[in-house]
DOKOLKE-252254 format. One record per atom (N, C-alpha, C): z, x, y; atom name; residue in three letters. Coordinates in pm, whole numbers, plus 32768, in hexadecimal, padded with zeros to 4 digits. Atoms other than C-alpha are relative to their C-alpha. Layout:
# residues N
+------+------+------+-------+--------+
:   c3 :   c1 :   c2 : atome : residu :
+------+------+------+-------+--------+
:    Z :    X :    Y :    CA :    ALA :
...
+------+------+------+-------+--------+
This chain:
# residues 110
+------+------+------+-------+--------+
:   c3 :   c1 :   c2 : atome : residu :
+------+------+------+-------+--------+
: 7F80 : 7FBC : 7FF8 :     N :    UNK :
: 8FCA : EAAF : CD7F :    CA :    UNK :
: 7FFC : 805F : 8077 :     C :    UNK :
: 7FCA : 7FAE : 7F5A :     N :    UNK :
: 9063 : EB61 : CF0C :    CA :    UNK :
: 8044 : 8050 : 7F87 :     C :    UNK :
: 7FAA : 7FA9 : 802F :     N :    UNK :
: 90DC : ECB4 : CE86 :    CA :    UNK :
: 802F : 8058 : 8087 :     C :    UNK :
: 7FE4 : 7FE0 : 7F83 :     N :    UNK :
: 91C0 : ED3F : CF87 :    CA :    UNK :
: 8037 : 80BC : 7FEE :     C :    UNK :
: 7FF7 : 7FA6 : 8040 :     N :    UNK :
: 9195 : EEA9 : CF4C :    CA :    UNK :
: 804F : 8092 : 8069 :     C :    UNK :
: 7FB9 : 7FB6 : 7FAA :     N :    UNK :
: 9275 : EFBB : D025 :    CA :    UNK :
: 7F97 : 8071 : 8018 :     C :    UNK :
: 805C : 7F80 : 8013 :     N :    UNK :
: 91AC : F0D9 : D0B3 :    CA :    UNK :
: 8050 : 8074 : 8081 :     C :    UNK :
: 7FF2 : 7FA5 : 7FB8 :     N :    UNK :
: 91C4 : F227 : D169 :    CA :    UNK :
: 7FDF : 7FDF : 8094 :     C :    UNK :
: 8073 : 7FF5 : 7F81 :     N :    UNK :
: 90A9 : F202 : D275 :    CA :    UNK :
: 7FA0 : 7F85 : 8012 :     C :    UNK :
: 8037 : 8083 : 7FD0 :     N :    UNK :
: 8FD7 : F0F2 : D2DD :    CA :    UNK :
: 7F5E : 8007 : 7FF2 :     C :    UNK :
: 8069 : 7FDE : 8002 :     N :    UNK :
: 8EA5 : F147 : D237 :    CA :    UNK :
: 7FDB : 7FF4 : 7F4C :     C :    UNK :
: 8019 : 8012 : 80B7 :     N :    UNK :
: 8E10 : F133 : D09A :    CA :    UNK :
: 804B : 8054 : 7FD4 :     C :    UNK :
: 7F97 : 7F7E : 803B :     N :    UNK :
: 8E6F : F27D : D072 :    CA :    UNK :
: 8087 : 802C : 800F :     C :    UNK :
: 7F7A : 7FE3 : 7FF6 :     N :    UNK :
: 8FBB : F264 : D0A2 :    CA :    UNK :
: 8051 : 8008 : 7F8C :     C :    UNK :
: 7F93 : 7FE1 : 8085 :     N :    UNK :
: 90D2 : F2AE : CF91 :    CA :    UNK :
: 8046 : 7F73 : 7FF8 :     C :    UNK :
: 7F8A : 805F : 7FF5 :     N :    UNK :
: 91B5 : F1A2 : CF31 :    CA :    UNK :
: 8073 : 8044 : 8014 :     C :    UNK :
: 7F91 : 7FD1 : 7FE7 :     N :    UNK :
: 92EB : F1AC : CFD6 :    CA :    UNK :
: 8088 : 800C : 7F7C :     C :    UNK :
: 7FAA : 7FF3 : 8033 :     N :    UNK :
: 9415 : F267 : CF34 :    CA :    UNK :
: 8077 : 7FB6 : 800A :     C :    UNK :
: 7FD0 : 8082 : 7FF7 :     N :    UNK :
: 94D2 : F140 : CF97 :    CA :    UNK :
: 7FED : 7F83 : 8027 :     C :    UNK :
: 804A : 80A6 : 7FC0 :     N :    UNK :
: 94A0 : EFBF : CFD8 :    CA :    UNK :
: 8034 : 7FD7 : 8054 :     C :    UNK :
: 7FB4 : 8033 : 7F6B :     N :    UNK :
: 9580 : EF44 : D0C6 :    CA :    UNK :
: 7FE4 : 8055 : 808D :     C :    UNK :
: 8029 : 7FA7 : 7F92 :     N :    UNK :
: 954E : F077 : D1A3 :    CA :    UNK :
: 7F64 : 8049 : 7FFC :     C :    UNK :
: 80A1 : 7FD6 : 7FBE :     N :    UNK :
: 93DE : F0B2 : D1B4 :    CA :    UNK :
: 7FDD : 7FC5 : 8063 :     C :    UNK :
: 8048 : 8031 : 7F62 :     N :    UNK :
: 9324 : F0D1 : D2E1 :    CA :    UNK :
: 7F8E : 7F98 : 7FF2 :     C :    UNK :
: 808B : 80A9 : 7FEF :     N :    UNK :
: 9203 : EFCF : D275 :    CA :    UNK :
: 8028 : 7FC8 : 7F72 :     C :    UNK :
: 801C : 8011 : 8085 :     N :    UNK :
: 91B3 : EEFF : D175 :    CA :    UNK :
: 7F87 : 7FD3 : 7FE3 :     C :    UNK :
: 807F : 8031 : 8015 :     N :    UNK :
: 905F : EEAF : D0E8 :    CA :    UNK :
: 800F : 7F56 : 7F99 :     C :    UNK :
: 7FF9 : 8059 : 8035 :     N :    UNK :
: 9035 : ED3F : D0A9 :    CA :    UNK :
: 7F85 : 7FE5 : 7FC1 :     C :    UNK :
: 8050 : 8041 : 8066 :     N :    UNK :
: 8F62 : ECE7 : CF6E :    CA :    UNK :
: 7FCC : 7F9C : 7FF9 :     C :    UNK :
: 8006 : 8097 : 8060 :     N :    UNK :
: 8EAB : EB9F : CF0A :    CA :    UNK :
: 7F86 : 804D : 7F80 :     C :    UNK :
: 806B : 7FEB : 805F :     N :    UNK :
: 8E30 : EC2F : CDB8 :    CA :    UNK :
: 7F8B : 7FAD : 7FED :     C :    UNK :
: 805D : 803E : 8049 :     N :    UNK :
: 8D51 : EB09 : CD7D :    CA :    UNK :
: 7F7A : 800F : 805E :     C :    UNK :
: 807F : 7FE3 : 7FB0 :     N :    UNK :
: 8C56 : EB50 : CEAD :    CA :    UNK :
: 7FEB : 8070 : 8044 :     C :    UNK :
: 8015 : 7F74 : 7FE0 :     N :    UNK :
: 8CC4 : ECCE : CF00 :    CA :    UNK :
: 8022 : 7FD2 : 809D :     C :    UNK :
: 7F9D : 7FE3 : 7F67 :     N :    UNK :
: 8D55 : EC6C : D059 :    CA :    UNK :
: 8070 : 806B : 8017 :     C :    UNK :
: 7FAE : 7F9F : 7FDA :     N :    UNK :
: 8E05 : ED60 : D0DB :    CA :    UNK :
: 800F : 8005 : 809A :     C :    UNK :
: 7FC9 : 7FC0 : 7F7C :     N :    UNK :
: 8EF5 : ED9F : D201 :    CA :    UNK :
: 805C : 803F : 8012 :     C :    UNK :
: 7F82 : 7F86 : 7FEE :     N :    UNK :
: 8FEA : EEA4 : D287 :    CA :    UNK :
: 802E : 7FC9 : 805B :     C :    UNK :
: 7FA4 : 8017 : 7F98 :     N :    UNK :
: 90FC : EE40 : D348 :    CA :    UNK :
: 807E : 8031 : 801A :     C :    UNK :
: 7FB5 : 7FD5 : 7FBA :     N :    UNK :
: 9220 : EEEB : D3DE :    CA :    UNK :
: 805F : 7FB6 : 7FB3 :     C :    UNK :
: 7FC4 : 802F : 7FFA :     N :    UNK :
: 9333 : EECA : D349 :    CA :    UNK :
: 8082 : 7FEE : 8066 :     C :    UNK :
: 7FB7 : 800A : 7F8E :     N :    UNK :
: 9421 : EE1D : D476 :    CA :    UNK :
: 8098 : 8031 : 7FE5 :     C :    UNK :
: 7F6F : 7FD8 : 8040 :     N :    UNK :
: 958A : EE6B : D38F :    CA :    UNK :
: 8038 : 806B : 800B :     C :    UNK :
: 7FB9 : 7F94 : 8050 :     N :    UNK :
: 9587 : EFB7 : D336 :    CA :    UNK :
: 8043 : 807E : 805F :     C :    UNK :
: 7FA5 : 7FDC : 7FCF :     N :    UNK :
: 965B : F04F : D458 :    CA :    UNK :
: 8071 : 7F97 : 7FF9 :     C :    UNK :
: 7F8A : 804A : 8009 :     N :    UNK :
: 974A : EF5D : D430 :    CA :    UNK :
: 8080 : 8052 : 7FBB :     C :    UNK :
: 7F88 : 7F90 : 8034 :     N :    UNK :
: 98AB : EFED : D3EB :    CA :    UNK :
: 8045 : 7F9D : 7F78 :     C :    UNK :
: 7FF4 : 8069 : 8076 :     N :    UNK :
: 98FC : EEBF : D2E7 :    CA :    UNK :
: 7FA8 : 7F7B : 7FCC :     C :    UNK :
: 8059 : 8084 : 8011 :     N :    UNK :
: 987E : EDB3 : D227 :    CA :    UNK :
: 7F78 : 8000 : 7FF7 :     C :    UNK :
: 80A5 : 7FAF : 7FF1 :     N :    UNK :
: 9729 : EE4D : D238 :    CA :    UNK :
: 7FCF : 7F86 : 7F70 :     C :    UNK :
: 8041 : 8027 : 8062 :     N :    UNK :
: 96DE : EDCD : D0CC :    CA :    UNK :
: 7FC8 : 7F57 : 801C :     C :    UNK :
: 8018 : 80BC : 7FE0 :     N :    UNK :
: 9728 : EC38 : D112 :    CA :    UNK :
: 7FA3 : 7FE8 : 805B :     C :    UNK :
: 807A : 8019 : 7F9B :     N :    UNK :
: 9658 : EC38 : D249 :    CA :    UNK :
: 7FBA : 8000 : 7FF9 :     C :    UNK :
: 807C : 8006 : 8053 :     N :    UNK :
: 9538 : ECB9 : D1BF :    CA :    UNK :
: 7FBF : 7FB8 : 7F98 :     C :    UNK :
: 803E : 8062 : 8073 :     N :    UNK :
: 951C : EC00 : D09B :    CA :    UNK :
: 7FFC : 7F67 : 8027 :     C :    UNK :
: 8003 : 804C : 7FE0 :     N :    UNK :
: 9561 : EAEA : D138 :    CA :    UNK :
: 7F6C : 7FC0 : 8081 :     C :    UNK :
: 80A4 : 800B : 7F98 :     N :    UNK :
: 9450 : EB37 : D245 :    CA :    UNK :
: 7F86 : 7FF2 : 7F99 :     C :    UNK :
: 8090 : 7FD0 : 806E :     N :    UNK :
: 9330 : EBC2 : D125 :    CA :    UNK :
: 800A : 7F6A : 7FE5 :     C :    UNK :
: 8010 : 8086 : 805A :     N :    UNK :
: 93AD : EA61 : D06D :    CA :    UNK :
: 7FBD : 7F83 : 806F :     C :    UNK :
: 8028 : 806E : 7FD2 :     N :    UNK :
: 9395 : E93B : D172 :    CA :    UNK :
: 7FAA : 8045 : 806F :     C :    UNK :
: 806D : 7FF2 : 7F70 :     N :    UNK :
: 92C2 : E9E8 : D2A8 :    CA :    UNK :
: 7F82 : 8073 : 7FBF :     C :    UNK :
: 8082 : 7FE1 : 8053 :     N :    UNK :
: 91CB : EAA7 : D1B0 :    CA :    UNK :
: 7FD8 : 7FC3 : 7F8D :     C :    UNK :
: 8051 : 8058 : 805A :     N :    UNK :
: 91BD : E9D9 : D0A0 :    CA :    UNK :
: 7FEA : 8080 : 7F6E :     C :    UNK :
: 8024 : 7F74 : 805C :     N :    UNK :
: 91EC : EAF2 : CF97 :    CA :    UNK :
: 8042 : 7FBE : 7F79 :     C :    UNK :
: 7FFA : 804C : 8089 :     N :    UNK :
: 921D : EA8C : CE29 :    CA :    UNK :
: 7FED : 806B : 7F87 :     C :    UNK :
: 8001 : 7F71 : 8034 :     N :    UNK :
: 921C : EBF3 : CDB4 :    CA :    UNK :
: 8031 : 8058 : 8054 :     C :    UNK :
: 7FD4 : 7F88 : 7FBB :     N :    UNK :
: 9309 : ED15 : CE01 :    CA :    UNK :
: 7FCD : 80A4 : 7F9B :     C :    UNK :
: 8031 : 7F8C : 804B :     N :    UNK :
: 9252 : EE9B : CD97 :    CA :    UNK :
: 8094 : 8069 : 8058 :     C :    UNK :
: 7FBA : 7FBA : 7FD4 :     N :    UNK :
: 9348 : EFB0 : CDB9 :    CA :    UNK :
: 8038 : 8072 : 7F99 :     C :    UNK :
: 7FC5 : 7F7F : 8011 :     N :    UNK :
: 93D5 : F0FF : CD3E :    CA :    UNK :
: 8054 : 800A : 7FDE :     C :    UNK :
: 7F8B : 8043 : 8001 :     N :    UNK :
: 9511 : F0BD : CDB3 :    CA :    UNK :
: 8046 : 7F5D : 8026 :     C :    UNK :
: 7FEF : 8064 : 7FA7 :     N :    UNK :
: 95AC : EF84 : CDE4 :    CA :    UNK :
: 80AC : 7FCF : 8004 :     C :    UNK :
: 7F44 : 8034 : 801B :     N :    UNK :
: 972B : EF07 : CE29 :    CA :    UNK :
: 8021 : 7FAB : 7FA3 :     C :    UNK :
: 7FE2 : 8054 : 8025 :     N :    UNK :
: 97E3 : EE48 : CD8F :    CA :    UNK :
: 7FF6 : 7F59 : 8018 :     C :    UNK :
: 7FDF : 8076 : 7FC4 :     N :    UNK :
: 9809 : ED28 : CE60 :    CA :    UNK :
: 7F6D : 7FDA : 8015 :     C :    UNK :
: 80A6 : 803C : 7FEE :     N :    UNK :
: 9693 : ECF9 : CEB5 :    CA :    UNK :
: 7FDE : 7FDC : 7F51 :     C :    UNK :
: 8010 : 803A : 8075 :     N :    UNK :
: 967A : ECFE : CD25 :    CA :    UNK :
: 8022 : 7F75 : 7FD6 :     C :    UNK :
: 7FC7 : 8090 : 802E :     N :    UNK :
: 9754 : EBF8 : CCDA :    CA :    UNK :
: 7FD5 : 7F89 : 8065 :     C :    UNK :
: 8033 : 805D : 7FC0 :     N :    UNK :
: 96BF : EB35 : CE0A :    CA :    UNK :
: 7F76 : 7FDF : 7FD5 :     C :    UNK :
: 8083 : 8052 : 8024 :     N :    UNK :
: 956B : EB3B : CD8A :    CA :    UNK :
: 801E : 7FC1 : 7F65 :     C :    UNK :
: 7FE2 : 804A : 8097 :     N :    UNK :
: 95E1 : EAED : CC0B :    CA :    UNK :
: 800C : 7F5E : 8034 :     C :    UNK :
: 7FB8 : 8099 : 7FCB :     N :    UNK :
: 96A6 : E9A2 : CCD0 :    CA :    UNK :
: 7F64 : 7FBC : 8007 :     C :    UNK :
: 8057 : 8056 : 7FA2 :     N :    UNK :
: 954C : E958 : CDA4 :    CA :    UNK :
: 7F94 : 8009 : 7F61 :     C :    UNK :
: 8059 : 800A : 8089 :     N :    UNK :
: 9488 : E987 : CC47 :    CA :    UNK :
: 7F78 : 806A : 8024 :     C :    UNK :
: 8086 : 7F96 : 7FE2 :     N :    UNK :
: 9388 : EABC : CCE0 :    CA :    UNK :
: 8014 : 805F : 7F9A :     C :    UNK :
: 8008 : 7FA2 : 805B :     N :    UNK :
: 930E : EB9D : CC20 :    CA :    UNK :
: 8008 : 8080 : 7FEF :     C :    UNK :
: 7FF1 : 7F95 : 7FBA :     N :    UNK :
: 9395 : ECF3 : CC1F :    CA :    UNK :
: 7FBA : 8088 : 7FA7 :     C :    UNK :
: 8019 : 7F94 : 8043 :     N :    UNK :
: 92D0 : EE22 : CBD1 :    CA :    UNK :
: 801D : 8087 : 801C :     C :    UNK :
: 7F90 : 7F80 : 7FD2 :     N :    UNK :
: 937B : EF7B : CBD3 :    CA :    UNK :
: 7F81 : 8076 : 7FAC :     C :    UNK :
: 8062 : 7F6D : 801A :     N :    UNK :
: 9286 : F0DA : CBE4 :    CA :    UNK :
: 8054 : 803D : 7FC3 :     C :    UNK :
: 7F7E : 7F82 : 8034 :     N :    UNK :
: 931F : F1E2 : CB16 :    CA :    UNK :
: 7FB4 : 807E : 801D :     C :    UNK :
: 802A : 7F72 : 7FE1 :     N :    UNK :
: 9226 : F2E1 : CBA4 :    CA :    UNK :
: 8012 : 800C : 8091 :     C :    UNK :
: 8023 : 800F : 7F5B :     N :    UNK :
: 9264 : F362 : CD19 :    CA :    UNK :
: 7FBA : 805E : 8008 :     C :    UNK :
: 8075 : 7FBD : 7FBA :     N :    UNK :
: 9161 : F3D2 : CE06 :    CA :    UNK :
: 7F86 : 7FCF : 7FC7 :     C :    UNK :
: 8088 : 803A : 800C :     N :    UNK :
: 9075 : F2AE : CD78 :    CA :    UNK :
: 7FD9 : 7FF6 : 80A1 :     C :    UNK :
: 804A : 804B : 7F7C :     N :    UNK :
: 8F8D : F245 : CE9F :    CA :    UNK :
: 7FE1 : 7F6E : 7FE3 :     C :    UNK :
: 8035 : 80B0 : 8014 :     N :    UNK :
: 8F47 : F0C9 : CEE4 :    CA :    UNK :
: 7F6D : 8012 : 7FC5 :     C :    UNK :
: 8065 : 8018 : 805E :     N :    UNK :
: 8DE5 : F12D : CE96 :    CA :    UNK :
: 7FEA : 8016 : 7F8A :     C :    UNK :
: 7FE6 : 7FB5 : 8098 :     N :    UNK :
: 8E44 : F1BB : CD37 :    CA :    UNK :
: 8037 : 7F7E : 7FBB :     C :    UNK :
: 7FD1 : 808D : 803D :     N :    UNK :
: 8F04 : F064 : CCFC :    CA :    UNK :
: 7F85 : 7F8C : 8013 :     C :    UNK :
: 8058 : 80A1 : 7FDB :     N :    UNK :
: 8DF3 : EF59 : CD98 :    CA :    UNK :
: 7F85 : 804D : 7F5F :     C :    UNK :
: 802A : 801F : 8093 :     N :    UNK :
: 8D1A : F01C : CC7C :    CA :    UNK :
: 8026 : 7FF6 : 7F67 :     C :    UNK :
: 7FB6 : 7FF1 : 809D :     N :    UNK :
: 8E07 : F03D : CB6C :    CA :    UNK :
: 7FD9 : 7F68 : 7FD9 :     C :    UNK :
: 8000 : 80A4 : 7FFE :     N :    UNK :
: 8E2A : EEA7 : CBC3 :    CA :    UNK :
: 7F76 : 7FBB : 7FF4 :     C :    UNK :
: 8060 : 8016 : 8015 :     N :    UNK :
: 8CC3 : EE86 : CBBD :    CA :    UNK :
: 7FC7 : 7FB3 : 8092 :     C :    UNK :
: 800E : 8061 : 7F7D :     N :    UNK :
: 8CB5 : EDFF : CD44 :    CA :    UNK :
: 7F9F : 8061 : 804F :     C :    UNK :
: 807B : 7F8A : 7F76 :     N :    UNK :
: 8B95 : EE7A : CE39 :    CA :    UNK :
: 8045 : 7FBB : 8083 :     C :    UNK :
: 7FD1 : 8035 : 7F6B :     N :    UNK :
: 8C23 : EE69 : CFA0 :    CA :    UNK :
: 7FA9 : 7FBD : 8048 :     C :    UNK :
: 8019 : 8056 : 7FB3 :     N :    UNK :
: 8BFB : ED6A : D082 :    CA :    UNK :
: 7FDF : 8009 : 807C :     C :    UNK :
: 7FB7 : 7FE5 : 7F64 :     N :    UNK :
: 8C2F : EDD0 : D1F6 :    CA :    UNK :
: 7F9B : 801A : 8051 :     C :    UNK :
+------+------+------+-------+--------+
């Protein structure tokens, strides 16, 4: 499972972002071997449409099959329900990705 997880900063210790569409990175997951990468997200100045693009990017040009998030829109919701990903929603903010990869039980990859 690619979990496509929103972050602050481009680093473990980063927070998850207080929003998904507009975070500055995102940390890409493969729980099953602890891969991990941060990548920029390219969307999130965008003045519209921000959500579709992204998900549409994370889905076919990362290969993501898991959305983690905080917050998340509407429209990215109901797009991953459609695409059948799996959506998991934090209800604590100011986790860190490394606070989640051990909650999840994942040792990093990178």
């Amino acid at each position: 499972m690619k979990i496509a997880i929103p972050i602050d900063n481009k680093n473990i210790r980063s927070t998850v972002s207080d929003t998904f569409a507009r975070s500055n990175f995102f940390a890409l997951l493969d729980k099953e071997n602890g891969d991990l990468q941060m990548v920029e997200n390219p969307f999130k100045d965008m003045n519209k449409g921000v959500g579709v693009k992204l998900f549409e990017w994370l889905v076919v040009t990362q290969n993501v099959d898991a959305l983690l998030a905080f917050e998340m829109g509407y429209k990215v919701q109901q797009m991953a329900n459609d695409a059948n990903l799996q959506i998991i929603i934090v209800n604590e903010q100011n986790k860190t990705l490394e606070e989640l990869m051990n909650f999840m039980g994942v040792e990093p990859n990178f």
